[in-house]
N, C-alpha and C positions, 0 to 999 in steps of 0.2 A: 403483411408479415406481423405477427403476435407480436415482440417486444415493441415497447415504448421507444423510438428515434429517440428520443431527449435525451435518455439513459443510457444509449448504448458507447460505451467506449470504443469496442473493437470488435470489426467485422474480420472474421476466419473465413476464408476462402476454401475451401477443397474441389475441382473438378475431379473427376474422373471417368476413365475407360478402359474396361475389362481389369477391375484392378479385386474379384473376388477372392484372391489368394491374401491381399496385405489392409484390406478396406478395416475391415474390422479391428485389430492392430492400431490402424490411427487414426480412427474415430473415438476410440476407448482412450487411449491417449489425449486426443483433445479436449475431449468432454470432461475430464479427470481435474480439469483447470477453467474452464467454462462456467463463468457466472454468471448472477444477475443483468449484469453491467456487458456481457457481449454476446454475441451471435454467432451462432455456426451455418456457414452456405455450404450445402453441398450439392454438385451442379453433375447430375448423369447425363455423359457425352453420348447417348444413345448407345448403352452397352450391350454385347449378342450374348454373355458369361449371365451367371447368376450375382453380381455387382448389388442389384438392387435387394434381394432376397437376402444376401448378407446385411447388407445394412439396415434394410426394416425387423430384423432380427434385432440386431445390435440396438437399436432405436427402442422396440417394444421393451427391454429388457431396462433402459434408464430410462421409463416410463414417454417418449416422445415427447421429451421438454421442449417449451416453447421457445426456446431462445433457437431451437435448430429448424432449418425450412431447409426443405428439399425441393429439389428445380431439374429439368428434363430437358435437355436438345429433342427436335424432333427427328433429326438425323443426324449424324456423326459431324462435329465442325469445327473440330483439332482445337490445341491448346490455347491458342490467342485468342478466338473468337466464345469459346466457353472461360475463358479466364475474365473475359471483359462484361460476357453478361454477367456473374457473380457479382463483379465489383459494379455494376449498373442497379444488383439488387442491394449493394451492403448501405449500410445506413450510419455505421460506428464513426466516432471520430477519428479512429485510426482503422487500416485495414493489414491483413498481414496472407498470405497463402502455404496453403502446404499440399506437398504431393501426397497422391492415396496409396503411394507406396512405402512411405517415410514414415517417422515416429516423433514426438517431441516428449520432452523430460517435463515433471512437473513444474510448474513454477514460474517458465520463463515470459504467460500475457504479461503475470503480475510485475516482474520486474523489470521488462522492458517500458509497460507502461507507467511504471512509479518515475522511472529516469526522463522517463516524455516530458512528465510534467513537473518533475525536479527542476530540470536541463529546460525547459522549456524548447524541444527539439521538436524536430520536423519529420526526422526520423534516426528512428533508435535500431542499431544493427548489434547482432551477436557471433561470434566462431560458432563454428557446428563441428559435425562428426562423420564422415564416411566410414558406413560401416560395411564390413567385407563377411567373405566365409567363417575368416582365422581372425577374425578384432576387428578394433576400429582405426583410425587413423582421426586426431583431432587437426583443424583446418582453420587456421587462425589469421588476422590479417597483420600486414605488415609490419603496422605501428597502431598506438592506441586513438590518432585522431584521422577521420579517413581523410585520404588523398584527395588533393583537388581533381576533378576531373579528367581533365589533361594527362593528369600521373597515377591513375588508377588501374591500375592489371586488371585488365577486361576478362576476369576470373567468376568463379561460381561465390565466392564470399563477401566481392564486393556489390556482384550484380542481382545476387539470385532475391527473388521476392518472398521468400522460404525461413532466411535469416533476418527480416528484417519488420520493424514495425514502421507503416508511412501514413502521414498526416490524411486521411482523404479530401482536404479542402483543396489542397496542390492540385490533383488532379483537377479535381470540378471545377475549381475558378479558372484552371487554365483549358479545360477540357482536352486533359488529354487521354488518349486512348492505346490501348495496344493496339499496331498493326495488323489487318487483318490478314490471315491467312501464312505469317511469320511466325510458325511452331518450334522453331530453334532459334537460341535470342531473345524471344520474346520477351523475355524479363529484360534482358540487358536493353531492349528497345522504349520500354517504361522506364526504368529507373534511372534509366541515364537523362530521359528527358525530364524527370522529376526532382534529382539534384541539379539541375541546374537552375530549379524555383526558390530551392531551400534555404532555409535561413541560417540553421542549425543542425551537424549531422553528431550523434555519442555513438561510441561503440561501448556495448558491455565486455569484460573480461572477463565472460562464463560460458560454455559452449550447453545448447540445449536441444538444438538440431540434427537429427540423427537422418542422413540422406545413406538410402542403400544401395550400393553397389556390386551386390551379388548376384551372379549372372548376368550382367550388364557393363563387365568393362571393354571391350572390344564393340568394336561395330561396322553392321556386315557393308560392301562397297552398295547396296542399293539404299543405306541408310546414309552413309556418310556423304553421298550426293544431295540425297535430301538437306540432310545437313549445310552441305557446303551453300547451297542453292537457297538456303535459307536465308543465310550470312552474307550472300551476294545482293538479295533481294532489297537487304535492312539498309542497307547503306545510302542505296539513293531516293529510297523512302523517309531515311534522318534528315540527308540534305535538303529534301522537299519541304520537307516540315519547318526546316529552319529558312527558307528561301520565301516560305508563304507564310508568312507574320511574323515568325521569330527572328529578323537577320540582325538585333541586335547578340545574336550569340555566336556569327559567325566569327570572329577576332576571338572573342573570347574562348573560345574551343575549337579552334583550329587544330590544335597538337591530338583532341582527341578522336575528332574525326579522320585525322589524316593514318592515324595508328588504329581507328575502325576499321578502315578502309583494307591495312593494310594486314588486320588478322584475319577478316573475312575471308581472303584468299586461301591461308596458308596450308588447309586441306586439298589445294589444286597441287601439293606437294607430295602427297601422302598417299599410301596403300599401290595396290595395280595400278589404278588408271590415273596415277599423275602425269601431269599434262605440264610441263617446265614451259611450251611456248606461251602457252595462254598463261599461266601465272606471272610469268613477262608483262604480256601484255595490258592483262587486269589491272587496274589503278596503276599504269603504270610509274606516276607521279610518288608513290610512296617506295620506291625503290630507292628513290636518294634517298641517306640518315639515314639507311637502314643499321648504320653500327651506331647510332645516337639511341636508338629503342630500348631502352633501361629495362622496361618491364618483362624483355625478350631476354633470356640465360644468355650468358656471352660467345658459347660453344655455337649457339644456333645463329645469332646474331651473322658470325663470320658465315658460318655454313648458306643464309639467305645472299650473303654478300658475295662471296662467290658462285651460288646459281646465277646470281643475276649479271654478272662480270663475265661470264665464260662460257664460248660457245655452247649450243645446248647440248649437239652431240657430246663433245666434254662434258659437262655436267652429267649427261644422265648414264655415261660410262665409269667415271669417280663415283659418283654415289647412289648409284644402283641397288649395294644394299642397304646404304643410310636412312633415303628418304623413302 
């Protein structure tokens, strides 16, 4: 890869697949803010659309700077395992990702990197922006110092690897890696194991990430299984991870894994084919303290507390059309 290791700050991540409608969009966005000092990975998941012909356009057009390498799956191999070879190639001392369907504002390598090394942080997060048909919606987190882990809403602004800029030494000295074959999550399966290295987390009070949500809020029942079966997967892949060489973290984040555990299911709730026995039965150790769960609205809170209290026939005659 062309740039000098020595130099590089920040390695930019972008995978993608069939993303020929928004590619162009937010590569011209990144590069708008791409310096000497970082790198752009962009990593084609073996796309069947015109993906690549967009962006060797977009490439020819800001001359094929050398700070940007482009990288090829040989066949299609979902978001965890094309997210892990990018950061296998990045080289920056910080690394950050963004979706090829998204957009960033200008300004914000610069300023999260200045606060890196202000703050001397490990990793520096920002608010973002969903954006819809009719506007945006800005997406901010709770308070200005992030949560301990335990108390962190297993949310897109704490988790996502989109808003966030992270040390890459964390990873390498601890070698860790995303999960393979966990395409839902999979940020939340890195970065949750990442702050637990940290020394140091800042958040900025500026939103510059723009995640789009048009045409994509609803999702159809053979995605939300995926989904769910994602969420199910992660869990005792965490535990594994932390059973084989990390169990000085089992005390310490006991609260967080047990409230892992116990959102992982909550789509065995949702749509047609909810399944009240099996969401019973799933972890069914997180069913106590279900009204202790902070990060859960207190209307759902009761509403979990009574599935799990009351015959299933009950249950799934009460709330029929709820859940």
């Amino acid at each position: 890869m062309g740039t000098d290791a020595k130099n590089i700050k920040l390695s930019v991540i972008v995978p993608f697949y069939n993303a020929e409608k928004d590619l162009k969009r937010c590569v011209e966005s990144l590069m708008q803010q791409i310096d000497d000092t970082m790198e752009l990975i962009l990593i084609n998941d073996a796309s069947t659309d015109s993906s690549m012909s967009v962006l060797r356009n977009v490439l020819q057009k800001l001359g094929n700077p050398q700070s940007v390498h482009l990288l090829e799956n040989e066949y299609n191999k979902g978001a965890a395992l094309t997210r892990q070879y990018g950061l296998d190639k990045a080289q920056g001392e910080f690394f950050i990702y963004c979706d090829a369907d998204d957009w960033i504002e200008d300004g914000m390598f610069r300023t999260l990197l200045a606060c890196a090394e202000e703050r001397q942080a490990d990793v520096v997060c920002s608010p973002f922006y969903y954006d819809f048909e009719k506007g945006s919606k800005r997406v901010d987190f709770k308070t200005q110092t992030f949560p301990n882990l335990n108390d962190a809403p297993l949310d897109t602004v704490h988790f996502s690897l989109c808003n966030k800029i992270i040390r890459r030494k964390i990873v390498t000295e601890h070698k860790l890696q995303f999960f393979p074959y966990v395409n839902c999550w999979e940020d939340l399966g890195l970065v949750s194991r990442v702050l637990m290295f940290t020394n140091r987390v800042e958040i900025i009070d500026k939103p510059f990430y723009h995640y789009i949500k048009i045409g994509n809020e609803s999702l159809s029942s053979a995605s939300m299984e995926r989904v769910l079966n994602d969420h199910l997967t992660l869990v005792p892949l965490m535990e594994k991870w932390i059973a084989d060489g990390h169990t000085q973290f089992v005390a310490d984040y006991a609260g967080f894994l047990k409230f892992l555990k116990f959102t992982a299911k909550i789509k065995l709730l949702r749509g047609k084919n909810k399944d009240i026995r099996r969401w019973k039965a799933t972890f069914s150790e997180t069913n106590k303290g279900i009204l202790s769960y902070k990060n859960v609205p207190w209307h759902y809170r009761i509403l979990f507390f009574l599935v799990n209290i009351l015959p299933v026939g009950l249950v799934d005659f009460v709330f029929k059309k709820i859940l």
